[in-house]
MILUMNU-797870 format. One record per residue: residue in three letters; x, y, z of N, C-alpha, C, O, CB in turn. Coordinates in steps of 0.1 Angstrom, whole numbers, padded with zeros to 4 digits, always signed. Each point is the difference from the previous one (the first is absolute). Glycine has a CB too. Layout:
BEGIN
alaXYZXYZXYZXYZXYZ/...
//
This chain:
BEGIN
unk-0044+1210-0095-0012-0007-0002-0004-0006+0013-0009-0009+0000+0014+0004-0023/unk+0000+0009+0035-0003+0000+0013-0018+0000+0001-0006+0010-0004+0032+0003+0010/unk-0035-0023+0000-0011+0000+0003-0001-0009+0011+0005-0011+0002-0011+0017-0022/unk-0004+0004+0030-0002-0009+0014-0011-0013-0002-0002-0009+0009+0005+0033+0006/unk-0009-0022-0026-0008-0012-0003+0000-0013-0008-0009-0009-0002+0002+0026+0006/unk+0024-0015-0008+0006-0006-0008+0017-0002-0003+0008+0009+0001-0032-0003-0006/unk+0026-0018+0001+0015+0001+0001+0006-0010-0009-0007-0002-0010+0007+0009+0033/unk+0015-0015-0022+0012-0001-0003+0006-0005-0016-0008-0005-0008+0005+0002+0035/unk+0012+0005-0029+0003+0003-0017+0014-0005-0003+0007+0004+0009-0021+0020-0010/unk+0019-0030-0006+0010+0002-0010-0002-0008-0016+0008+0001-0009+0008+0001+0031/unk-0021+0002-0054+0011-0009-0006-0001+0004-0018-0008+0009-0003+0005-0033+0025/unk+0008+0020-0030-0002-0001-0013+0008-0015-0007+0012-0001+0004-0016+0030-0002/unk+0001-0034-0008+0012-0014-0005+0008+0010-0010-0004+0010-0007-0012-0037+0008/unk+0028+0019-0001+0010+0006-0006-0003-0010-0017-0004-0011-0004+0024+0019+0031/unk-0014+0005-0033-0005-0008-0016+0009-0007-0004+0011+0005+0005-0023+0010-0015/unk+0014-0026+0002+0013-0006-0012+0002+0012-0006-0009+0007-0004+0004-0032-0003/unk+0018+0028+0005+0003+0011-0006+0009-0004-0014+0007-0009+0001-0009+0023+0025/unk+0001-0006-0038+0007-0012-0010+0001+0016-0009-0006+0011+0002-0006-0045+0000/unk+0022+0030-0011+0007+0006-0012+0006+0015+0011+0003-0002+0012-0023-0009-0040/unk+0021+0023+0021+0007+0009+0008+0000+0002+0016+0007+0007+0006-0010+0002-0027/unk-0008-0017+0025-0003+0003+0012+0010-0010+0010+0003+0001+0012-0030+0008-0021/unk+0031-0021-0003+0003-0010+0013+0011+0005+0005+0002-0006+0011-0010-0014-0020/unk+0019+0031+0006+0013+0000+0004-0005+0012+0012+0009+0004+0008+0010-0013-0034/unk-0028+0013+0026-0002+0011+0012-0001-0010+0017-0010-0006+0004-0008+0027-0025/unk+0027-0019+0027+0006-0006+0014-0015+0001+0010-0011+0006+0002+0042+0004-0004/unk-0026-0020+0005-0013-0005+0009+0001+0010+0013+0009+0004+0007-0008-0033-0014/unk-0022+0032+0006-0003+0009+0015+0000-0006+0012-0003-0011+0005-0011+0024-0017/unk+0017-0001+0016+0000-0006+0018-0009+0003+0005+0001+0007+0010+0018-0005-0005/unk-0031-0004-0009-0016-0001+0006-0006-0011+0007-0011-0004+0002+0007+0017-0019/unk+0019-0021+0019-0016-0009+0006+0007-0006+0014+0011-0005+0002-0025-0005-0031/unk+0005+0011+0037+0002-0005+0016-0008-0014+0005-0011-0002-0004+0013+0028+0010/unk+0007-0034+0002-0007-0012+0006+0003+0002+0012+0010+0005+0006-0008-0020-0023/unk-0020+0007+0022-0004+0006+0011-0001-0019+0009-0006-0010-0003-0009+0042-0010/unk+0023-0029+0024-0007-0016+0009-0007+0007+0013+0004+0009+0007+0019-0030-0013/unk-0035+0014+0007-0007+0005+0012-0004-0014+0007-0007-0008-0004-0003+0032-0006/unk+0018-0024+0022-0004-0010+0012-0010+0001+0009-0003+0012+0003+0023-0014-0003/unk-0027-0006+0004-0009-0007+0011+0006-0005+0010+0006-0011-0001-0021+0006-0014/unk+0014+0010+0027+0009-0008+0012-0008+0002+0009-0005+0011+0000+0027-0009-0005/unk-0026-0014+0018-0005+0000+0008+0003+0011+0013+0011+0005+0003-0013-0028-0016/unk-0011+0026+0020+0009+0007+0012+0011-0005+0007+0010+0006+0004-0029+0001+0000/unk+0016-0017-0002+0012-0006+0010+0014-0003+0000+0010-0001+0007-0025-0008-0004/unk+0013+0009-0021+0013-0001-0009+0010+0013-0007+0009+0000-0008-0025-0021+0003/unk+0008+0034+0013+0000+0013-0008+0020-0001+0006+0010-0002-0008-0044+0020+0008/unk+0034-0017+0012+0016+0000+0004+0010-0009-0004+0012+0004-0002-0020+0003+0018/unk+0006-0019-0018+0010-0012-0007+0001+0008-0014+0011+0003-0005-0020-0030+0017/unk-0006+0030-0019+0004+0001-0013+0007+0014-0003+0007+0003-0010-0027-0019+0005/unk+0017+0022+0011+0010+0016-0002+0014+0001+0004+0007+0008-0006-0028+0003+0009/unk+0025-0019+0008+0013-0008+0000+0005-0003-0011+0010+0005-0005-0014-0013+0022/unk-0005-0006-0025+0007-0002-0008+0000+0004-0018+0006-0004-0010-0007-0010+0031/unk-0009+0024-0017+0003+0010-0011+0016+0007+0000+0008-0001-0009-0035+0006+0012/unk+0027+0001+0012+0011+0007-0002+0017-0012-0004+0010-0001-0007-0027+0022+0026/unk+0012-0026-0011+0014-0015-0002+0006-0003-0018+0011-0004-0004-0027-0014+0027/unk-0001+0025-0032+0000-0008-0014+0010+0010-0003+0009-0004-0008-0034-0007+0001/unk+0025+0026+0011+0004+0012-0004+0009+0000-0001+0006+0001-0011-0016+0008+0017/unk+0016-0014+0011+0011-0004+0003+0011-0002-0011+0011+0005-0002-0025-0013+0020/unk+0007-0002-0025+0007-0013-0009+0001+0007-0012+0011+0000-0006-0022-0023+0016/unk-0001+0030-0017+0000+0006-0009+0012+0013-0001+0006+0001-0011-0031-0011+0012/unk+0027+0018+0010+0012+0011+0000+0013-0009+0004+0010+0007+0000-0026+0017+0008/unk+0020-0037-0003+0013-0001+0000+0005-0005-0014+0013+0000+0000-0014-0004+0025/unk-0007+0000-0039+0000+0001-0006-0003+0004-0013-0003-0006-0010+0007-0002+0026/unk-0002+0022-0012-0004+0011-0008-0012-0004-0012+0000+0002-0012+0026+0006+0017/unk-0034-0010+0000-0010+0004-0009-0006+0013+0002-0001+0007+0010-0003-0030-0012/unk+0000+0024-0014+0002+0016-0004-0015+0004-0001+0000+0012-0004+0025-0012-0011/unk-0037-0004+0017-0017+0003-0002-0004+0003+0014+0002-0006+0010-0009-0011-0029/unk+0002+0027+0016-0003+0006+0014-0015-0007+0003-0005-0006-0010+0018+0033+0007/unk-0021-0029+0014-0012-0005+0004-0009+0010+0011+0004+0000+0011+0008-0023-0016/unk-0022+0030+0003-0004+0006+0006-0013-0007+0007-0010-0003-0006+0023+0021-0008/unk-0011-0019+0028-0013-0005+0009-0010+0006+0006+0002+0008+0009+0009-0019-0006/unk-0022+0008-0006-0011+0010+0004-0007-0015+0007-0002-0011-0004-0001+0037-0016/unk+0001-0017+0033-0013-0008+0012-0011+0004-0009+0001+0010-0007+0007-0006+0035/unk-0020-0014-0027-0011+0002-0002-0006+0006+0013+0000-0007+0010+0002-0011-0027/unk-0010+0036+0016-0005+0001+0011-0020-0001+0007-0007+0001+0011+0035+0012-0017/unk-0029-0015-0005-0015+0000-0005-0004-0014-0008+0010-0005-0005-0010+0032+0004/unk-0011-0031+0000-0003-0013-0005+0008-0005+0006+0004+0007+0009-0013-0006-0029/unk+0014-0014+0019+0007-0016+0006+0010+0008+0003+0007+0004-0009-0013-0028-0004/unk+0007+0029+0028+0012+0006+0001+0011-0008+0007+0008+0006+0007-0021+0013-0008/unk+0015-0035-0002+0009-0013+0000+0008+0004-0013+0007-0010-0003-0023-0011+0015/unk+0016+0027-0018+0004+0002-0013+0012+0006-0004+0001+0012+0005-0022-0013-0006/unk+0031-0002-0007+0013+0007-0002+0006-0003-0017+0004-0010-0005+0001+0007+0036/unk-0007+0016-0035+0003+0003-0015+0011+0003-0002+0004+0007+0009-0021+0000-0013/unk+0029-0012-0005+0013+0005-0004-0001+0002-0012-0007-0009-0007+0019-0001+0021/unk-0007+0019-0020-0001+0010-0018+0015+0007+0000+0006+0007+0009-0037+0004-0011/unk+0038-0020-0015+0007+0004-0002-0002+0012-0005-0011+0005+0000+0018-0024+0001/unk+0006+0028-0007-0002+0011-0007+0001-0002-0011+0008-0009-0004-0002+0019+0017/unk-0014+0000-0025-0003-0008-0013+0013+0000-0006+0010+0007+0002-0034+0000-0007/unk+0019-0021-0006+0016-0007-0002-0002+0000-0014-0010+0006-0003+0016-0023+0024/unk+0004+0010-0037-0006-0004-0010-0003-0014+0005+0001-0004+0012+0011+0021-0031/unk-0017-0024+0007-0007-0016+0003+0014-0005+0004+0000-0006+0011-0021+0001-0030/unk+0034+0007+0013+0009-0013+0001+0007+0006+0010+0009-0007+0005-0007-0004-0030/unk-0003+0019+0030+0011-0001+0014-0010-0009+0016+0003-0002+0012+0011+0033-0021/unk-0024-0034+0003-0009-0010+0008+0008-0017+0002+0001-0008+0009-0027+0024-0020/unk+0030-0016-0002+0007-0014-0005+0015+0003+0013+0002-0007+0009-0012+0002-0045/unk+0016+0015+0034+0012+0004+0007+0002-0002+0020+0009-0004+0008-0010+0021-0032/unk-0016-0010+0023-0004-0003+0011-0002-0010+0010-0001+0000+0012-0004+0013-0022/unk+0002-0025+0001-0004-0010+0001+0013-0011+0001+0000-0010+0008-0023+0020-0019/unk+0031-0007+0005+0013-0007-0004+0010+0005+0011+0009-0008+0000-0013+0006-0026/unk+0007+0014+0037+0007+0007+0005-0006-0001+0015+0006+0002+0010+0002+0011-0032/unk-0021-0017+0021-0008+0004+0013+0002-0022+0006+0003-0002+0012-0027+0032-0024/unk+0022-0037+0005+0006-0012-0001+0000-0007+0017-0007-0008+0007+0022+0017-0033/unk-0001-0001+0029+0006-0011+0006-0004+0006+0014+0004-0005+0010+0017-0003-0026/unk-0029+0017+0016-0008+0003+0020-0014-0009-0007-0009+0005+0006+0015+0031+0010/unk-0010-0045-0023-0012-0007+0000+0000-0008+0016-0009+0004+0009+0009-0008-0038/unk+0008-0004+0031+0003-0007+0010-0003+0007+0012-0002-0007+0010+0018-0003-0023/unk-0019+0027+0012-0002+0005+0014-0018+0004-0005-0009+0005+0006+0041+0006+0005/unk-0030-0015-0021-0017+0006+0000-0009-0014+0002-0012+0001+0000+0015+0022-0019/unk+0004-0035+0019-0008-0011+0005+0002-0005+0015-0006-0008+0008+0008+0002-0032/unk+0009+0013+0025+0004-0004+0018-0004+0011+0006-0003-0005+0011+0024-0008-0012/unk-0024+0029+0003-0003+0007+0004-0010+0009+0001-0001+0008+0010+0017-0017-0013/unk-0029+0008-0014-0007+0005+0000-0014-0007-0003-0011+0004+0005+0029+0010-0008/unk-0017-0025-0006-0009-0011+0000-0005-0008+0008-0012-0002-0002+0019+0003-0012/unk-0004-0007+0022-0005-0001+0011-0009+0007+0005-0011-0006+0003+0027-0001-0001/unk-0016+0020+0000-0011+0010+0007-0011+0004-0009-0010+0005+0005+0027+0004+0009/unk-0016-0011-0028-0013+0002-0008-0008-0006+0002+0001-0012+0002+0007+0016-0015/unk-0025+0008+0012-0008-0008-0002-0001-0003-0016-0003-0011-0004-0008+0018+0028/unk+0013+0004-0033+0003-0002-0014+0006+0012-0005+0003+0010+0007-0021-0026-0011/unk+0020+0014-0012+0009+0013-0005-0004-0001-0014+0001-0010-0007+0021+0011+0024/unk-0026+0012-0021-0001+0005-0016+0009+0002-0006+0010+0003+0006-0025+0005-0003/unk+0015-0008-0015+0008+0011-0007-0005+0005-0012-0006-0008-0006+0024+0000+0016/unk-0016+0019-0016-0007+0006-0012+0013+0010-0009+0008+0004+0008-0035-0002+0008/unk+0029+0000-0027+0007+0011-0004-0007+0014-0003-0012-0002-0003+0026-0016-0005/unk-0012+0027+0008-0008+0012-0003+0006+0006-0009+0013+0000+0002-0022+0003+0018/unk+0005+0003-0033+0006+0011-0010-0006+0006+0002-0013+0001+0001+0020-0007-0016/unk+0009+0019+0017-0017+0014+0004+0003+0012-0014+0010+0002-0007-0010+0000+0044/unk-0009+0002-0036-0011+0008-0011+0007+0010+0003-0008+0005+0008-0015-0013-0009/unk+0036+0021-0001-0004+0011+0001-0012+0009-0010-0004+0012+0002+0028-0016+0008/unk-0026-0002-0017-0010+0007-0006-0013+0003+0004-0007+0010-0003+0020-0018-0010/unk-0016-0004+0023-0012+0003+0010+0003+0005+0011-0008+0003+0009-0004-0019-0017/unk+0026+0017+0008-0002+0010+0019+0006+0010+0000+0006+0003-0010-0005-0020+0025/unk-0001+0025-0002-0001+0012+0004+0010-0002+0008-0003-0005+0011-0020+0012-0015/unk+0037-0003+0001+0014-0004+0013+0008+0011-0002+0011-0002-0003-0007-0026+0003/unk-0007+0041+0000+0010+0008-0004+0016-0001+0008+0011+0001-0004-0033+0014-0001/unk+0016-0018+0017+0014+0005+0010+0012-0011+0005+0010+0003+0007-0027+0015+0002/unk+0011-0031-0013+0005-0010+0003-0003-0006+0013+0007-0009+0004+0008+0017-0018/unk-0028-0001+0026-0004-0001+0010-0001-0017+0006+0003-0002+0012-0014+0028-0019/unk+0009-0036+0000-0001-0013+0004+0017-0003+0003+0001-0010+0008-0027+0004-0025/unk+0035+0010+0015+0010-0005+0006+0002+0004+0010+0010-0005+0005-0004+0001-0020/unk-0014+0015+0021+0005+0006+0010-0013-0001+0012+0002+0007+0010+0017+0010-0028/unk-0032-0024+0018-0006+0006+0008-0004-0018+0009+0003-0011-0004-0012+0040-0012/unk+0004-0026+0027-0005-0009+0008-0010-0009+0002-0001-0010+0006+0010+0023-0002/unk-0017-0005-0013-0013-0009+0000-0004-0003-0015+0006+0007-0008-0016+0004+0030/unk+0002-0020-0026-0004+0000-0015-0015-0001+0002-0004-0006+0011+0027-0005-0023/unk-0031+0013+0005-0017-0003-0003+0004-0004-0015+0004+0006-0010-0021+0013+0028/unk+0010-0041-0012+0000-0007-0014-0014+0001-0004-0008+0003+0008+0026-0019-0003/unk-0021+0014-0015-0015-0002-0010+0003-0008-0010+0007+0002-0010-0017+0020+0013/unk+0002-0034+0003+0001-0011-0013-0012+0000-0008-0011+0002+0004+0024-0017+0007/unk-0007+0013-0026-0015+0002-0007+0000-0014-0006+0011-0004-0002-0014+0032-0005/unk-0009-0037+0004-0003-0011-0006-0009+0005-0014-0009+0008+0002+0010-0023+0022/unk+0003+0010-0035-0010+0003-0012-0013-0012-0003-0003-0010+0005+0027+0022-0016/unk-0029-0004+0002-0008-0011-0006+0006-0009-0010+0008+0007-0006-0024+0007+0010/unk+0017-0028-0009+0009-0006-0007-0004+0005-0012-0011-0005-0004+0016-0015+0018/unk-0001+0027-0021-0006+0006-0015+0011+0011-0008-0003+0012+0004-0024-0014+0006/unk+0036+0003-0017+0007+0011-0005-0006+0011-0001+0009+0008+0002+0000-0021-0012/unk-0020+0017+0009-0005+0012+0001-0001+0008+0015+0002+0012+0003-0012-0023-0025/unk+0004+0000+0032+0006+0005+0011+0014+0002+0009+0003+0003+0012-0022-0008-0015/unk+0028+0002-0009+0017+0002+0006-0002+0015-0004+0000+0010+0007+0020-0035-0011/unk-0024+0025-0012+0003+0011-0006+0000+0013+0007+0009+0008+0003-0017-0021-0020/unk-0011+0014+0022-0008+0008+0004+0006+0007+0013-0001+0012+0002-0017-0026-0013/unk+0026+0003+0019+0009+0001+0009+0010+0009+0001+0001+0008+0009-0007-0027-0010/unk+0014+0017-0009+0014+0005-0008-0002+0015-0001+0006+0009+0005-0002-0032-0019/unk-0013+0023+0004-0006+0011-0009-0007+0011+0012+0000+0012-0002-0006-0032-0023/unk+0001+0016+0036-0007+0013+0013+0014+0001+0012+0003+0009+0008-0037-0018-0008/unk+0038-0001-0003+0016+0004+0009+0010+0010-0005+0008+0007+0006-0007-0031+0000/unk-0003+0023-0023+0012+0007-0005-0009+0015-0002+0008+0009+0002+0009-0031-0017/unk-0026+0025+0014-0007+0012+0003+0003+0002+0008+0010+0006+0003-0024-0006-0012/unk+0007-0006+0019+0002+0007+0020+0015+0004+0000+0001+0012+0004-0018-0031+0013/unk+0030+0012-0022+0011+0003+0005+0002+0014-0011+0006+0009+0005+0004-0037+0006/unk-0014+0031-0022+0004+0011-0005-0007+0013+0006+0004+0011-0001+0000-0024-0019/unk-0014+0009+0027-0007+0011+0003+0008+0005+0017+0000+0012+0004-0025-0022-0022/unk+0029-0001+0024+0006+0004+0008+0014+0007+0001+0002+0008+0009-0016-0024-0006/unk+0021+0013-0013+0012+0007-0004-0006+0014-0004+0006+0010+0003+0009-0031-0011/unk-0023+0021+0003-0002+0014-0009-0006+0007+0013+0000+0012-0003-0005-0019-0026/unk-0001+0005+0042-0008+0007+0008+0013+0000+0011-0001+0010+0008-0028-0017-0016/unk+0038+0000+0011+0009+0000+0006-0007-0004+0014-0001+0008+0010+0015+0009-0026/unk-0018-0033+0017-0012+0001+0008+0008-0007+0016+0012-0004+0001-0037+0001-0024/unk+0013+0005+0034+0012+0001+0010+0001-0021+0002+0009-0004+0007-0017+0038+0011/unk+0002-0041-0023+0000-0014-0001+0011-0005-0002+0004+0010-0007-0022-0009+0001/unk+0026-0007+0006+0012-0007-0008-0003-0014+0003-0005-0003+0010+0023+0022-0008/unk-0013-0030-0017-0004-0013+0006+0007-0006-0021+0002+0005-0011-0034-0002+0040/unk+0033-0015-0023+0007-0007-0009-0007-0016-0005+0000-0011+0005+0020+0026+0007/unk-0024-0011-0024-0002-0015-0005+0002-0013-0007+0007+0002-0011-0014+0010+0014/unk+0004-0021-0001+0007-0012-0006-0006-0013-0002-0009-0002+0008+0027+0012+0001/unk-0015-0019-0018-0010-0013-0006+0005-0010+0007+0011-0002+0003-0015+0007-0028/unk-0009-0011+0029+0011-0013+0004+0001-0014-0004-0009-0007-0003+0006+0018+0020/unk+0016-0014-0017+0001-0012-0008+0005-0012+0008+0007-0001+0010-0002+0016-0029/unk-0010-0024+0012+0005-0017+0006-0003+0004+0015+0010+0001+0007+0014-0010-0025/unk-0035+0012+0023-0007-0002+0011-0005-0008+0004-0003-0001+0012+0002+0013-0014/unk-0003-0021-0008-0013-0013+0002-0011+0005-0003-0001+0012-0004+0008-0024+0023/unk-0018+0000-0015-0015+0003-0005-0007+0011+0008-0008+0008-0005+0006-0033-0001/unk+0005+0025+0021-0011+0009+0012+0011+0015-0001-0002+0006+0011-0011-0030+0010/unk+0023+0030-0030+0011+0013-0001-0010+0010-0008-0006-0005-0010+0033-0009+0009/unk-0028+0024+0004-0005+0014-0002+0006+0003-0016+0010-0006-0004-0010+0015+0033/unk-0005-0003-0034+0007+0003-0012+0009+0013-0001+0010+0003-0008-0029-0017-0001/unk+0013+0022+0017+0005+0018-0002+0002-0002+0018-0007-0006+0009-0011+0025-0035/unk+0031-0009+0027-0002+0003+0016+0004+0016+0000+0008+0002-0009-0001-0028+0019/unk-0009+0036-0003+0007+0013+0004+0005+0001+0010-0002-0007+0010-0010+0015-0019/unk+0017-0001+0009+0012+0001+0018+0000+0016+0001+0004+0009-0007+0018-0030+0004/unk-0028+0021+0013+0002+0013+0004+0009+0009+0012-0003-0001+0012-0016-0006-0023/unk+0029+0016+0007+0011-0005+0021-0007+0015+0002-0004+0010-0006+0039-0027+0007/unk-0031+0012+0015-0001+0009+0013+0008+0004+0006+0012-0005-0002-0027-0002+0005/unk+0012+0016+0007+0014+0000+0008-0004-0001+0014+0009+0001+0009+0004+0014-0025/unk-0026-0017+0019-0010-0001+0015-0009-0007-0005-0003-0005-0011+0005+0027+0025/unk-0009-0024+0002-0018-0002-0005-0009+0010-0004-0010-0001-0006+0011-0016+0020/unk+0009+0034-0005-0009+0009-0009+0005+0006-0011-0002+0012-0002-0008-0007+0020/unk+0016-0012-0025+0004+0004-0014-0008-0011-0008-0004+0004-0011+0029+0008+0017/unk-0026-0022-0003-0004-0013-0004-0017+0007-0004-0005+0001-0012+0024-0023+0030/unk-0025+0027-0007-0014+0000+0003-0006+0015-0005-0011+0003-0001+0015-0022+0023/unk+0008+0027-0024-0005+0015-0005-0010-0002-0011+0003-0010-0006+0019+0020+0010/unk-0031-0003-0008-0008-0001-0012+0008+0003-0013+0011+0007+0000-0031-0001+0013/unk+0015-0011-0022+0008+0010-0015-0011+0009-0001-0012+0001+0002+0026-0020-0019/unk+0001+0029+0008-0007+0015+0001+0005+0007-0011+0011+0007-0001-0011-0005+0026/unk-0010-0005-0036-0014-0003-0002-0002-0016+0002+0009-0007-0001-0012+0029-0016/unk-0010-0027+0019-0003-0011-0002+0001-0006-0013-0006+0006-0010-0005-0001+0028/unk+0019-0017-0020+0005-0009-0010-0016+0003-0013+0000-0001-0012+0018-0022+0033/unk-0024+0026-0017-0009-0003-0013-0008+0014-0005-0006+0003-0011+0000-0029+0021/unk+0010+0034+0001-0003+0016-0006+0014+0003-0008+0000+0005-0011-0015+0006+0034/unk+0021-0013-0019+0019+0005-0009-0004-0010-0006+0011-0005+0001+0012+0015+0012/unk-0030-0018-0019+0000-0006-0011-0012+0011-0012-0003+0003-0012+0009-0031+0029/unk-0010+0030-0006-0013+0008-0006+0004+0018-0005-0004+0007-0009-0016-0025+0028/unk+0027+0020-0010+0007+0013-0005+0009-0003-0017+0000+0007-0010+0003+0001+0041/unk+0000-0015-0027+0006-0004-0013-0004+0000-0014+0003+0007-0010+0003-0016+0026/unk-0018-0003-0014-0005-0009-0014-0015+0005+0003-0009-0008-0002+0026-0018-0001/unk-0019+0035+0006-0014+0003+0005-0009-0011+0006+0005-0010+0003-0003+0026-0018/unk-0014-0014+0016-0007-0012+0013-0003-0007-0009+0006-0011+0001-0018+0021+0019/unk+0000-0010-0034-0002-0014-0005+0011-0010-0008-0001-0011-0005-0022+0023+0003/unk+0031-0005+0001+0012-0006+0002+0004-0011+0010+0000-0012-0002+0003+0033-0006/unk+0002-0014+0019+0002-0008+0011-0007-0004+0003+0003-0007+0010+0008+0013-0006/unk-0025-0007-0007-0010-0011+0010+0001-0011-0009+0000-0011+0004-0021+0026+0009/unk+0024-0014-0028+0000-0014-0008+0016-0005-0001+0003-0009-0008-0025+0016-0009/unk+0030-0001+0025+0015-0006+0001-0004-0007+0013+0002-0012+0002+0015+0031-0014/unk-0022-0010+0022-0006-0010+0016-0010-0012+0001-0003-0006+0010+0005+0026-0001/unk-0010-0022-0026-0008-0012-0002+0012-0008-0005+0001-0012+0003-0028+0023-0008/unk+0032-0007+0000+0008-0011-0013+0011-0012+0014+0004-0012+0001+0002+0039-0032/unk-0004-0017+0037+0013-0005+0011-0015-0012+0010+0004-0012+0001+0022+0046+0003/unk-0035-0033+0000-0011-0003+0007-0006-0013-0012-0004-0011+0004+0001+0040+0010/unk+0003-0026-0022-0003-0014-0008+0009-0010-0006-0002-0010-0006-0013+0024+0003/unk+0029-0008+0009+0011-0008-0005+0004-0006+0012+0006-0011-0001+0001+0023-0018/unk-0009-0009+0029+0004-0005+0014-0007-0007+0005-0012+0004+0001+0021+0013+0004/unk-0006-0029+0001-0007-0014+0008+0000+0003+0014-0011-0001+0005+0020-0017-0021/unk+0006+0023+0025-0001-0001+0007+0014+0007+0008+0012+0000-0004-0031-0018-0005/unk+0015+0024+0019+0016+0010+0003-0004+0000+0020-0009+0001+0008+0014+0024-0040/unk+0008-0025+0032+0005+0000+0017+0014+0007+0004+0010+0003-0007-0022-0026+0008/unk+0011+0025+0008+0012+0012+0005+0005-0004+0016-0006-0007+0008-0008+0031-0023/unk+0025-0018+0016+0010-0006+0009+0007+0012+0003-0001+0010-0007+0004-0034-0003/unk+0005+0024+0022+0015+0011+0004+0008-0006+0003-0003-0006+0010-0005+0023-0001/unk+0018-0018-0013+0010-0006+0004+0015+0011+0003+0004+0010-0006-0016-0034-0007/unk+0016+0016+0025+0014+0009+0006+0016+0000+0000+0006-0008+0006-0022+0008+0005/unk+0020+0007-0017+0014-0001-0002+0007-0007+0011-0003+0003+0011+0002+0016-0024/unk+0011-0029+0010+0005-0008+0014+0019+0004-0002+0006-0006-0010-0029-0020+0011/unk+0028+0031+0004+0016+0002-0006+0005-0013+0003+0006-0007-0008-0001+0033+0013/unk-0005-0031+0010+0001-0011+0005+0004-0011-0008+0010-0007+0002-0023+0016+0012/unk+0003-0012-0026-0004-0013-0005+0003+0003-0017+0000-0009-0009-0020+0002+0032/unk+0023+0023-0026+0007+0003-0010+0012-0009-0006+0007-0007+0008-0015+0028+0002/unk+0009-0022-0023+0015-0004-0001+0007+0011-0007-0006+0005-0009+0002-0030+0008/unk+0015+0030+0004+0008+0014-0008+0014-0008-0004+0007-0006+0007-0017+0031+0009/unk+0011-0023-0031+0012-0009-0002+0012+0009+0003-0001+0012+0001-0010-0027-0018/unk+0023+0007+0017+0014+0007+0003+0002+0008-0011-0003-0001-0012+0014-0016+0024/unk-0004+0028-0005+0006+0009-0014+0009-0004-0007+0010+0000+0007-0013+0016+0002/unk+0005-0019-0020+0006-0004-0012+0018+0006+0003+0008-0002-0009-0036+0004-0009/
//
């Protein structure tokens, strides 16, 4: 779902699940994302003491990996870390195990903030298109955040032209790949849907899709079809912005082997 005119993505809420359903073990869909703001001046203290946190985090084996991406487009002061999707309660584990390097994230990395988010994301395979597992392996990502209108019908409308587009992409075997997800506990100004799309350059990043996202929609479902799946997505949408951000190994955390 790669568009040069538009961008970044990751959700669906997870349901109470009750009678036969409750004993089915919790998914590992869902990723939390912290993205920092740091001044120029502060970019070297704070990536020091990023790594110092790491440091702290592998002499005591903690086991969640953290993957860092530079922001290289929009606020490019910017630095994203995303776990790999987890169930809900190994977040509690995380939290309980990750503990005792706090002390280096107030002596080492706070200080240099200008601020820091955080959001969780559940992602959707049902709306995306990931055959190959390519996001663990590529360099660049293209984000697209989408904001809704506040109204159930435009989550729906949302939901409902994503899970089309992604069937139609599987079935056309299309050359796009990209992954979506809801976002949760973001706050008031957090996007609701985001897509991620990876690269492996800027001219892989910047290649066209081939066919264009809305003809392989149209090959598909035929055109008056897709022009009222391309209104429905257009009247449900407030507002969307896009970003590239760059793989950093550096500032990675990779946990010890078990």
């Amino acid at each position: 779902m790669k568009s040069k005119a538009t961008w970044q993505a990751l959700a669906i809420a997870l349901l109470c699940m009750t009678g036969a359903q409750a004993a089915e073990p919790e998914k590992a869909n869902v990723v939390r994302d912290y993205t920092d703001s740091v001044a120029p001046a502060d970019q070297q203290a704070y990536e020091a003491g990023i790594k110092r946190y790491n440091e702290c985090l592998g002499q005591h084996g903690f086991k969640y990996g953290w993957r860092a991406w530079i922001h290289e487009t929009g606020d490019t002061y910017m630095y994203s870390y995303v776990t790999d999707p987890l169930a809900w309660g190994s977040f509690d584990d995380m939290r309980a195990t990750g503990k005792v390097c706090d002390p280096s994230i107030s002596k080492d990395i706070n200080p240099h903030l200008r601020s820091e988010t955080s959001a969780f994301l559940v992602m959707l395979p049902e709306l995306s298109y990931m055959p190959d597992q390519a996001m663990m392996k590529s360099d660049f990502i293209e984000v697209t955040f989408f904001k809704l209108k506040p109204s159930h019908a435009a989550f729906e409308a949302f939901r409902a032209a994503a899970q089309k587009i992604a069937a139609a992409s599987a079935k056309t075997h299309w050359s796009s790949h990209y992954s979506v997800g809801e976002v949760r506990e973001g706050g008031q100004d957090a996007p609701d849907f985001i897509i991620v799309s990876p690269s492996n350059s800027w001219a892989d990043l910047e290649k066209e899709d081939s066919p264009p996202l809305w003809t392989m929609v149209e090959n598909v479902y035929g055109k008056e079809a897709a022009q009222a799946m391309r209104k429905a997505l257009n009247d449900a949408i407030v507002d969307q912005s896009s970003h590239v951000d760059r793989y950093d190994a550096d500032l990675t955390y990779v946990p010890p082997k078990q």
